[in-house]
BAZAKE-741686 format. One record per residue (C-alpha): residue number from 1; x, y, z. Coordinates in nm, 3 decimals. Example, Ala and Ser with C-alpha at 12.3 -4.5 7.8 and 13.67 -1.06 7.14 Angstrom:
// residues 2
nr:1 east:1.230 north:-0.450 up:0.780 $
nr:2 east:1.367 north:-0.106 up:0.714 $
***
This chain:
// residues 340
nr:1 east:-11.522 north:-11.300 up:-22.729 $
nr:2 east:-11.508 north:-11.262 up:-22.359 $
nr:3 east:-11.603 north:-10.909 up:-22.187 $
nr:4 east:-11.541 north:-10.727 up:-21.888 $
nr:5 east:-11.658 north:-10.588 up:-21.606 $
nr:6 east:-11.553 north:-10.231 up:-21.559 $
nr:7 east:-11.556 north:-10.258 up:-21.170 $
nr:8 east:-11.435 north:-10.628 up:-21.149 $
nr:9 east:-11.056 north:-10.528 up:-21.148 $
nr:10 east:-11.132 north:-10.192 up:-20.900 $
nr:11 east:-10.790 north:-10.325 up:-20.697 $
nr:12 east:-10.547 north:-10.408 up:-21.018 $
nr:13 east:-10.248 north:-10.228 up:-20.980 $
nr:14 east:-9.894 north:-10.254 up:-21.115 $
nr:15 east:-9.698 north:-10.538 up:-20.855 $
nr:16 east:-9.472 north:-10.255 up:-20.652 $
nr:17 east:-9.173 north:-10.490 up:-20.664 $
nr:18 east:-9.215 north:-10.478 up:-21.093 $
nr:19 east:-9.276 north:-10.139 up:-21.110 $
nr:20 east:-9.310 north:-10.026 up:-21.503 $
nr:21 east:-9.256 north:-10.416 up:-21.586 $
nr:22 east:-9.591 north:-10.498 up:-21.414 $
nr:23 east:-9.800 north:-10.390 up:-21.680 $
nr:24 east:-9.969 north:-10.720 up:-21.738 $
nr:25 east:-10.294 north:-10.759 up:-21.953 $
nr:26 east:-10.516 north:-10.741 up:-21.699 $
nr:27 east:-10.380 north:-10.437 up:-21.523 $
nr:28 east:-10.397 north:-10.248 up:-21.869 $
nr:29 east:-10.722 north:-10.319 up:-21.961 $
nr:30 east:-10.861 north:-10.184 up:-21.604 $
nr:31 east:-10.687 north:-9.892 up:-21.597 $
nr:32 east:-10.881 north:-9.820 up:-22.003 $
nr:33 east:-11.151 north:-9.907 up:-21.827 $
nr:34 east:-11.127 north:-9.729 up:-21.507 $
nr:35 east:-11.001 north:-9.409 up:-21.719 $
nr:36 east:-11.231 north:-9.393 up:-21.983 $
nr:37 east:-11.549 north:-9.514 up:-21.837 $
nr:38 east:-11.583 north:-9.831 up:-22.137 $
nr:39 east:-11.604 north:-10.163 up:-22.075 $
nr:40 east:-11.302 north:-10.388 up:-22.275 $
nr:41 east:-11.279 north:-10.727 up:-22.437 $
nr:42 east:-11.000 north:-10.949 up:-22.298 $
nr:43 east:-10.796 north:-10.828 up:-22.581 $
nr:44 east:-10.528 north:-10.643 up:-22.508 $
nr:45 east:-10.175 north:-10.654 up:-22.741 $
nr:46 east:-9.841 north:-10.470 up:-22.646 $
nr:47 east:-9.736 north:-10.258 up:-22.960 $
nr:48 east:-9.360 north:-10.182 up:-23.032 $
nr:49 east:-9.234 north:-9.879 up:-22.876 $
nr:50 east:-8.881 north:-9.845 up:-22.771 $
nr:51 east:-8.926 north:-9.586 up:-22.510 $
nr:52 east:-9.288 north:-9.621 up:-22.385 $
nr:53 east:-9.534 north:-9.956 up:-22.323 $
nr:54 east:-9.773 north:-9.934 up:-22.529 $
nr:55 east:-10.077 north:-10.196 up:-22.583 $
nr:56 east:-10.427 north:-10.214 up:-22.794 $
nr:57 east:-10.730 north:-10.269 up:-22.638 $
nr:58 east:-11.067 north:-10.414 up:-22.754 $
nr:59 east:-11.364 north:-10.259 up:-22.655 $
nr:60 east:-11.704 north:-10.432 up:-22.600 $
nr:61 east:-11.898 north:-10.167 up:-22.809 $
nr:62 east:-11.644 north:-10.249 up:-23.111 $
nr:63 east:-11.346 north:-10.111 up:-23.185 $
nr:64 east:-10.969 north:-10.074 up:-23.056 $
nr:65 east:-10.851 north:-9.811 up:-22.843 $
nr:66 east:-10.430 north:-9.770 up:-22.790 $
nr:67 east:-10.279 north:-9.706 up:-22.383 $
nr:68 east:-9.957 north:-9.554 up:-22.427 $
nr:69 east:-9.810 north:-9.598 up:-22.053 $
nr:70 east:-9.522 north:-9.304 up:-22.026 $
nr:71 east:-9.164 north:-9.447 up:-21.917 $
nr:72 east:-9.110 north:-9.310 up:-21.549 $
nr:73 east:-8.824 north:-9.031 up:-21.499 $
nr:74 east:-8.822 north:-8.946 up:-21.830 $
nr:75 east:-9.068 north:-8.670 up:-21.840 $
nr:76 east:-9.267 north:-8.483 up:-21.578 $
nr:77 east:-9.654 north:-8.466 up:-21.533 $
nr:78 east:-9.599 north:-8.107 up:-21.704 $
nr:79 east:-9.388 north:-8.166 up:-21.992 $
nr:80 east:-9.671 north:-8.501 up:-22.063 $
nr:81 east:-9.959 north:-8.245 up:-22.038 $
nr:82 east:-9.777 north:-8.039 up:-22.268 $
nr:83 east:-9.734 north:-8.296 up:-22.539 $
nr:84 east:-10.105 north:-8.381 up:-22.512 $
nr:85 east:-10.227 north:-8.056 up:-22.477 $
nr:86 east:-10.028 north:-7.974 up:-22.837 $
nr:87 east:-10.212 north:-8.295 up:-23.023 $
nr:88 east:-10.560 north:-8.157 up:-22.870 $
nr:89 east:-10.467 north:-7.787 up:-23.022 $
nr:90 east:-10.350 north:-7.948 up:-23.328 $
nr:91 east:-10.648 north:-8.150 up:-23.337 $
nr:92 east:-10.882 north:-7.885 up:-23.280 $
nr:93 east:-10.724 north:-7.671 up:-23.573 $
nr:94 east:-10.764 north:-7.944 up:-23.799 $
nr:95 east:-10.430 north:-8.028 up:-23.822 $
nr:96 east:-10.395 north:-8.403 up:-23.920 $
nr:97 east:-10.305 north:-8.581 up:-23.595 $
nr:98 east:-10.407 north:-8.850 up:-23.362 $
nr:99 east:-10.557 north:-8.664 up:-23.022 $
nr:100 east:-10.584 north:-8.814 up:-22.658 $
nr:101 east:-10.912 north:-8.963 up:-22.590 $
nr:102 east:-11.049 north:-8.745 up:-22.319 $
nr:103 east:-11.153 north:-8.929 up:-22.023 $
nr:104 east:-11.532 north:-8.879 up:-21.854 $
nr:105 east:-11.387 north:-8.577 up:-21.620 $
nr:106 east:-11.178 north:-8.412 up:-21.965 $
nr:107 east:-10.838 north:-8.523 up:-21.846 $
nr:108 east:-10.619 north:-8.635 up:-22.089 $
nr:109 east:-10.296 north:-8.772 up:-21.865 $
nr:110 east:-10.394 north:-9.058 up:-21.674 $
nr:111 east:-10.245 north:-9.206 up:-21.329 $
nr:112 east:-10.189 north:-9.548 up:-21.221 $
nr:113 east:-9.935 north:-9.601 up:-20.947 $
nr:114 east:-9.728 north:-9.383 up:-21.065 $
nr:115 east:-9.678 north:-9.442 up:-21.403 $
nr:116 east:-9.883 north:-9.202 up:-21.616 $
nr:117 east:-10.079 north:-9.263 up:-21.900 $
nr:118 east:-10.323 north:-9.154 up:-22.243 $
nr:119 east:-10.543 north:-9.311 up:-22.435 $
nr:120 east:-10.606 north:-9.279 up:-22.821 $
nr:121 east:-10.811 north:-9.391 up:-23.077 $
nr:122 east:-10.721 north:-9.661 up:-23.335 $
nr:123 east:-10.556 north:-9.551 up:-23.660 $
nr:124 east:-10.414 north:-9.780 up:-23.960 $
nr:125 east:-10.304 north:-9.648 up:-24.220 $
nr:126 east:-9.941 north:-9.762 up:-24.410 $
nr:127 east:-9.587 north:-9.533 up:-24.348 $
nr:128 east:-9.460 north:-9.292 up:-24.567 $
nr:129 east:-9.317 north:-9.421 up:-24.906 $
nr:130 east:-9.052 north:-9.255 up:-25.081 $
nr:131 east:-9.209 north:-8.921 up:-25.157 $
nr:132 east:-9.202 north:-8.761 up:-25.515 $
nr:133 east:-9.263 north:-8.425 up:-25.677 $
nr:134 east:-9.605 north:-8.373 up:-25.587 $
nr:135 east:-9.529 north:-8.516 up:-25.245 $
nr:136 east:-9.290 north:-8.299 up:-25.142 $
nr:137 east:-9.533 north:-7.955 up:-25.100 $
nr:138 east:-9.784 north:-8.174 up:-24.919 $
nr:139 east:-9.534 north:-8.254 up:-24.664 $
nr:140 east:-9.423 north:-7.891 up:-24.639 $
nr:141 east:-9.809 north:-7.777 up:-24.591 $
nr:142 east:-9.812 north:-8.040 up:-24.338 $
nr:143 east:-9.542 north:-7.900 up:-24.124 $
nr:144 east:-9.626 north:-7.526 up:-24.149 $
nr:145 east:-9.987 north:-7.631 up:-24.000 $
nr:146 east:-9.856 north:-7.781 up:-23.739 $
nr:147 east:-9.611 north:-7.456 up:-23.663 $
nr:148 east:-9.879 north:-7.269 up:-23.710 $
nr:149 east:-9.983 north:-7.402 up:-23.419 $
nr:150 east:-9.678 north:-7.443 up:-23.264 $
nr:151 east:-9.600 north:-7.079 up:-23.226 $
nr:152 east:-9.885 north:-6.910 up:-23.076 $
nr:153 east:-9.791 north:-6.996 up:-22.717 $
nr:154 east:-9.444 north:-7.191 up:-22.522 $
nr:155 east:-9.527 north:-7.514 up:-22.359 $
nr:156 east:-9.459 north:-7.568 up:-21.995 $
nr:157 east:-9.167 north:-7.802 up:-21.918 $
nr:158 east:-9.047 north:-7.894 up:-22.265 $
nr:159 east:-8.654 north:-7.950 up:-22.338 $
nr:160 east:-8.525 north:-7.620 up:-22.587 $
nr:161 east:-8.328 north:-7.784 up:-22.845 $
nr:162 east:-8.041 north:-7.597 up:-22.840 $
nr:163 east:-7.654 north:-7.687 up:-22.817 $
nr:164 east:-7.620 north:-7.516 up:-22.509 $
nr:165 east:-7.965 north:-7.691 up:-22.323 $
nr:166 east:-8.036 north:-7.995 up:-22.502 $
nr:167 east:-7.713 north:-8.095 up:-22.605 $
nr:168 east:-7.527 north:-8.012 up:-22.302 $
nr:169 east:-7.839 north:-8.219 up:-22.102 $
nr:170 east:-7.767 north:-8.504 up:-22.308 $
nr:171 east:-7.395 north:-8.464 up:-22.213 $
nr:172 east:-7.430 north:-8.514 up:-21.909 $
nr:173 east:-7.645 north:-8.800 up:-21.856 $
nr:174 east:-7.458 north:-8.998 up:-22.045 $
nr:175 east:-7.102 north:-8.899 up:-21.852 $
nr:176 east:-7.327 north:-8.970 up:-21.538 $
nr:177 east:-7.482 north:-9.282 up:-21.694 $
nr:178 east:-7.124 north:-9.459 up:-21.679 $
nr:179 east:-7.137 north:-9.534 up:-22.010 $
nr:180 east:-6.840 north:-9.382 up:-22.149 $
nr:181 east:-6.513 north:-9.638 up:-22.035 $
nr:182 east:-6.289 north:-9.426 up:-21.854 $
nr:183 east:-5.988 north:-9.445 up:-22.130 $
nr:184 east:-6.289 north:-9.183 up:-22.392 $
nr:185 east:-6.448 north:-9.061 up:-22.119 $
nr:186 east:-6.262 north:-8.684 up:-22.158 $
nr:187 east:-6.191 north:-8.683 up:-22.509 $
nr:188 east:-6.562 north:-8.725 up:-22.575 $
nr:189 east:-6.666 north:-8.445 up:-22.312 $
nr:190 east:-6.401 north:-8.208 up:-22.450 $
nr:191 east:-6.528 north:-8.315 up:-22.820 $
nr:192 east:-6.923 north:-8.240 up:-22.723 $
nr:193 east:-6.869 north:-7.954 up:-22.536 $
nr:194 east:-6.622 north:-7.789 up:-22.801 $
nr:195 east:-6.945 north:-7.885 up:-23.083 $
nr:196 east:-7.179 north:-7.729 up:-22.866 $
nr:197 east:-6.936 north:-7.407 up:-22.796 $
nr:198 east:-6.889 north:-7.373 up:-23.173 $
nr:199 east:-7.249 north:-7.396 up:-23.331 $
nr:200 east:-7.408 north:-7.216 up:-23.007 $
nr:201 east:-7.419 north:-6.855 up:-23.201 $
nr:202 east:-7.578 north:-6.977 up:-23.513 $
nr:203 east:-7.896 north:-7.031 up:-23.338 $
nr:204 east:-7.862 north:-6.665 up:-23.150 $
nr:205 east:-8.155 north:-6.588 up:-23.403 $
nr:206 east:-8.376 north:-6.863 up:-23.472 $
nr:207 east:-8.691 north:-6.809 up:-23.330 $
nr:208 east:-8.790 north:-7.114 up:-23.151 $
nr:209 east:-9.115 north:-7.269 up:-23.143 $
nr:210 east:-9.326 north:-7.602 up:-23.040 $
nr:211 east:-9.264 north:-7.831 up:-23.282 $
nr:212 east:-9.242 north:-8.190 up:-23.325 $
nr:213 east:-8.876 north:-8.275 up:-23.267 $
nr:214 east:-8.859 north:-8.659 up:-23.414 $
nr:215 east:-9.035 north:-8.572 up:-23.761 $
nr:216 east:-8.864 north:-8.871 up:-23.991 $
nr:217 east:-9.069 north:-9.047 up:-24.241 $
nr:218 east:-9.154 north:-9.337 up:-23.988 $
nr:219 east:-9.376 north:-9.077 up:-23.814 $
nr:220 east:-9.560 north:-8.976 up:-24.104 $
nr:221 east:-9.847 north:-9.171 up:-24.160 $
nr:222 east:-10.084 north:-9.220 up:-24.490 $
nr:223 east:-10.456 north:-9.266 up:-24.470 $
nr:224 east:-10.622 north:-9.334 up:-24.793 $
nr:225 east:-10.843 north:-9.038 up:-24.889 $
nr:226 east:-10.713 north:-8.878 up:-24.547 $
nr:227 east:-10.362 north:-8.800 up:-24.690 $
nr:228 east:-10.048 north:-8.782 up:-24.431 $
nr:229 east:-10.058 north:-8.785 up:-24.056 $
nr:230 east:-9.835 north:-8.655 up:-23.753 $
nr:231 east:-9.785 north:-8.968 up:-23.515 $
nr:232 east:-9.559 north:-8.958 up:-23.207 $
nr:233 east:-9.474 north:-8.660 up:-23.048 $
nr:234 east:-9.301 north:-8.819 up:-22.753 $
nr:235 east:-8.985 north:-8.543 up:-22.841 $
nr:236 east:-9.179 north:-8.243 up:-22.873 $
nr:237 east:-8.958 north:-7.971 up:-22.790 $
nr:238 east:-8.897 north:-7.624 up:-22.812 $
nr:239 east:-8.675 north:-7.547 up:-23.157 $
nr:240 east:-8.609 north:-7.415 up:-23.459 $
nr:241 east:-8.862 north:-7.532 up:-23.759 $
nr:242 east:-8.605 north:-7.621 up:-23.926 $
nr:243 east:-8.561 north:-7.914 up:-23.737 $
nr:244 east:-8.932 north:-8.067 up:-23.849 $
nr:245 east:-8.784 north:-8.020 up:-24.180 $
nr:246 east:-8.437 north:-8.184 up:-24.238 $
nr:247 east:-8.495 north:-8.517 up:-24.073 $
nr:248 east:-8.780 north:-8.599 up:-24.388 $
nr:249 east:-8.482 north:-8.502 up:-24.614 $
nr:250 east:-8.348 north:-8.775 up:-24.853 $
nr:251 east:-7.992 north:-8.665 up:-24.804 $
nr:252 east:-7.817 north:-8.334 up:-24.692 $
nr:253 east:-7.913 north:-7.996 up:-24.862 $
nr:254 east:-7.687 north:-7.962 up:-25.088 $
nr:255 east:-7.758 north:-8.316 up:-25.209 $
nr:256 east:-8.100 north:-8.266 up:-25.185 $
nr:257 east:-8.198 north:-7.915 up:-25.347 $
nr:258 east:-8.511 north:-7.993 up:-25.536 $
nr:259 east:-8.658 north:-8.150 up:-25.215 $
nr:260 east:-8.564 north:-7.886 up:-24.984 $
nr:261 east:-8.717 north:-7.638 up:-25.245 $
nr:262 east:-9.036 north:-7.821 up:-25.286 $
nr:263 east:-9.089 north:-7.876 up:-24.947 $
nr:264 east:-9.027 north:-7.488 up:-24.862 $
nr:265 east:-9.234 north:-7.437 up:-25.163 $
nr:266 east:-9.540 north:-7.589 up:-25.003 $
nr:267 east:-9.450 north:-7.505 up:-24.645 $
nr:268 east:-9.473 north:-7.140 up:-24.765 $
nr:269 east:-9.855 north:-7.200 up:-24.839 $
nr:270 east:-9.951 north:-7.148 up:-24.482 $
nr:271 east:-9.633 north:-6.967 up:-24.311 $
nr:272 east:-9.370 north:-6.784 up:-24.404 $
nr:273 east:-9.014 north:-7.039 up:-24.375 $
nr:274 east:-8.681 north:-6.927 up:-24.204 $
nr:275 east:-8.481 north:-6.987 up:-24.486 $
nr:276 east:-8.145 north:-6.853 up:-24.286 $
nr:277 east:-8.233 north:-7.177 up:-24.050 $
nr:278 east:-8.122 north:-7.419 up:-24.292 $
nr:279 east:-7.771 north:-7.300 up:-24.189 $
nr:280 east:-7.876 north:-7.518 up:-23.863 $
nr:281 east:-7.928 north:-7.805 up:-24.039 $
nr:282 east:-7.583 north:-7.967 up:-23.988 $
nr:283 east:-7.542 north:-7.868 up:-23.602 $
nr:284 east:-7.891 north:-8.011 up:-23.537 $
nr:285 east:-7.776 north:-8.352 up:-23.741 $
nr:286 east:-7.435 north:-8.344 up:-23.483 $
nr:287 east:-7.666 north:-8.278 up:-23.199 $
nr:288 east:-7.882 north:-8.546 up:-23.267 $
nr:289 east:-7.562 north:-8.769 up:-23.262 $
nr:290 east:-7.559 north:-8.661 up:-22.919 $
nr:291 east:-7.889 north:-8.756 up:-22.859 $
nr:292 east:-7.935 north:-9.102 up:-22.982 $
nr:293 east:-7.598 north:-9.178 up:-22.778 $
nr:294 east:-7.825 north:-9.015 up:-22.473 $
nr:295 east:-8.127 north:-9.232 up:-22.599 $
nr:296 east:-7.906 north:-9.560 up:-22.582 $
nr:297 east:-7.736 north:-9.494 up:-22.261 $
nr:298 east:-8.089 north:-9.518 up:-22.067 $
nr:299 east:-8.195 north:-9.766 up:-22.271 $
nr:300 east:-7.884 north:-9.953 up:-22.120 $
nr:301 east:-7.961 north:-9.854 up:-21.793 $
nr:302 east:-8.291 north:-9.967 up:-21.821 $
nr:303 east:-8.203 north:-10.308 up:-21.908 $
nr:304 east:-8.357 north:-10.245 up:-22.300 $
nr:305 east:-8.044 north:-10.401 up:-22.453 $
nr:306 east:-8.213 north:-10.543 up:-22.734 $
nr:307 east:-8.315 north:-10.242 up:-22.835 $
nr:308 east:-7.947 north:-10.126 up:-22.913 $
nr:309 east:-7.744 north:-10.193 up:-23.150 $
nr:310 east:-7.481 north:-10.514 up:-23.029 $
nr:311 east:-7.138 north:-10.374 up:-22.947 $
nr:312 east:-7.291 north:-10.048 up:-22.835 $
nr:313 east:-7.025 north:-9.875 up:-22.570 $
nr:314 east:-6.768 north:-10.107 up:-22.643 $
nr:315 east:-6.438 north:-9.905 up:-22.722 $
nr:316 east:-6.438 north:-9.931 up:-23.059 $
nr:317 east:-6.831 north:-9.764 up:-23.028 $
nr:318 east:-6.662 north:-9.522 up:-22.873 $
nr:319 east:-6.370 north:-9.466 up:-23.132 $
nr:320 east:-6.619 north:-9.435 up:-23.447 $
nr:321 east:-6.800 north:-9.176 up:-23.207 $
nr:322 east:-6.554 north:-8.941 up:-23.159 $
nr:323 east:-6.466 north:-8.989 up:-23.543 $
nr:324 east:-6.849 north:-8.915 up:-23.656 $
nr:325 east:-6.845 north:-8.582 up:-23.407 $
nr:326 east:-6.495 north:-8.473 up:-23.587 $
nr:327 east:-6.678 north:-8.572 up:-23.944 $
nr:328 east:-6.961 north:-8.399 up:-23.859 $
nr:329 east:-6.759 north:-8.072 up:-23.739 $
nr:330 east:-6.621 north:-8.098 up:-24.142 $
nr:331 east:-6.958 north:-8.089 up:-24.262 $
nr:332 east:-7.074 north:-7.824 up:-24.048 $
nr:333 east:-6.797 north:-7.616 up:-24.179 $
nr:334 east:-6.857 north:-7.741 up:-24.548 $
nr:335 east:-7.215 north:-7.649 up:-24.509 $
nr:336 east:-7.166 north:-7.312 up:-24.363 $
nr:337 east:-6.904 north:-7.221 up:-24.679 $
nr:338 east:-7.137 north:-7.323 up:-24.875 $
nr:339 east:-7.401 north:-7.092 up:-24.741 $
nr:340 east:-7.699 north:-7.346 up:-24.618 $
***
């Protein structure tokens, strides 16, 4: 297998006419190199991300390490720092996660023509299966670690998910994305912004924390006598815990009440659970609506069109959208009446 040279690349940078596209092989594997004072194979293999570009890298003294190379405009340096600096706290308090790989000078957020970057170390492991009985507390204890954490102190520049910040932000990038044909483009404004209006109070007294923001079973990692892992905390925010908790649900509360109890059940083993925030559940499911629409509309403008679904912001996407906010609206109200 063929090595490298750490200073044999010293001039590799991204081709300024590709921008984030130029992230060829080579370029990768010097800026590992250049960051993290190792010396790599010639192996280097782009991962799947949807947002990011992300690759795996050999490295001469064995082992793999993984560049994730951030998406420009989509955060700043600060709200980057902030998601690393949460993995090293989480990290450092035992939590299970997958840190940054400091470089020789401690820095965790990398540059390279201005497109920033971290490096981690290798993990396999297998995803989540479909969690039973004695699962469910584990996953509970899982998320109240990472709160834990979470709480002691605000990041710097993270988004607050709340219907009046997040939502609202969301709103208007994708009004300003062009997206939205002209014939939906005010019914779906007046829809959002009457969903946001609505549901704004119930989250008057959630106390809002750092936490994860994308917690699904997909992020959720098992490693044989390791148990579960964190990965991905590209949409840390600022939020309600609930939010960490619902999107591991197999259905909606009131479908899922044994669930929802054992995960509070073991989530209760290390803090104490807002039980009045599963009330939010339903508003945070409409907001995320909101969100993914968001998420497609700049992967559209970015030119990632395999990466939504076909027929996405054709009319009749937008018909079923405004009839999914109005359905949602129903279960909001269903879900309040019925007291979760």
């Amino acid at each position: 297998m063929g090595t490298r040279n750490p200073d044999s690349l010293q001039h590799n940078s991204i081709e300024p006419d590709r921008g984030f596209d130029g992230l060829t092989p080579d370029v990768v594997i010097h800026a590992v190199e250049r960051s993290m004072g190792v010396r790599c194979t010639n192996v280097c293999r782009p991962l799947s991300s949807y947002i990011n570009r992300v690759y795996e890298t050999g490295l001469v003294d064995g082992g793999a390490v993984i560049a994730k190379f951030y998406r420009p405009g989509r955060w700043s340096r600060e709200a980057l720092q902030d998601e690393l600096d949460f993995l090293r706290e989480l990290h450092d308090d035992e939590v299970p996660v997958v840190p940054p790989l400091p470089g020789p000078d401690g820095e965790l957020l990398h540059e390279l023509d201005g497109t920033w970057f971290a490096v981690f170390p290798k993990r396999g492991g297998r995803p989540l299966d479909e969690p039973d009985n004695n699962t469910w507390p584990q996953l509970g204890r899982l998320v109240a670690r990472m709160h834990a954490v979470g709480e002691r102190h605000p990041p710097r520049n993270r988004i607050r998910l709340h219907p009046l910040h997040s939502t609202m932000e969301h709103l208007a990038y994708i009004l300003d994305s062009g997206a939205v044909p002209a014939p939906f483009r005010r019914n779906y404004e007046q829809a959002v912004s009457a969903l946001a209006s609505d549901v704004a109070p119930l989250f008057d007294d959630a106390a809002m924390l750092r936490i994860h923001g994308d917690c699904h079973r997909g992020n959720i990692l098992h490693r044989p006598g390791e148990g579960f892992h964190l990965l991905d905390f590209d949409d840390m925010a600022v939020g309600p815990a609930v939010q960490d908790v619902w999107m591991i649900l197999p259905d909606r509360v009131r479908n899922a009440r044994l669930e929802t109890d054992l995960l509070i059940e073991g989530y209760e083993t290390f803090r104490t659970f807002p039980c009045s925030d599963l009330r939010l559940v339903e508003p945070l499911r409409a907001m995320r609506f909101i969100h993914f629409t968001a998420w497609c509309a700049r992967q559209k403008a970015d030119g990632g069109f395999a990466r939504i679904q076909p027929g996405w912001g054709a009319p009749d996407f937008w018909r079923q959208e405004l009839a999914d906010i109005e359905t949602q609206r129903r279960e909001i109200e269903d879900a309040i009446s019925d007291g979760a």
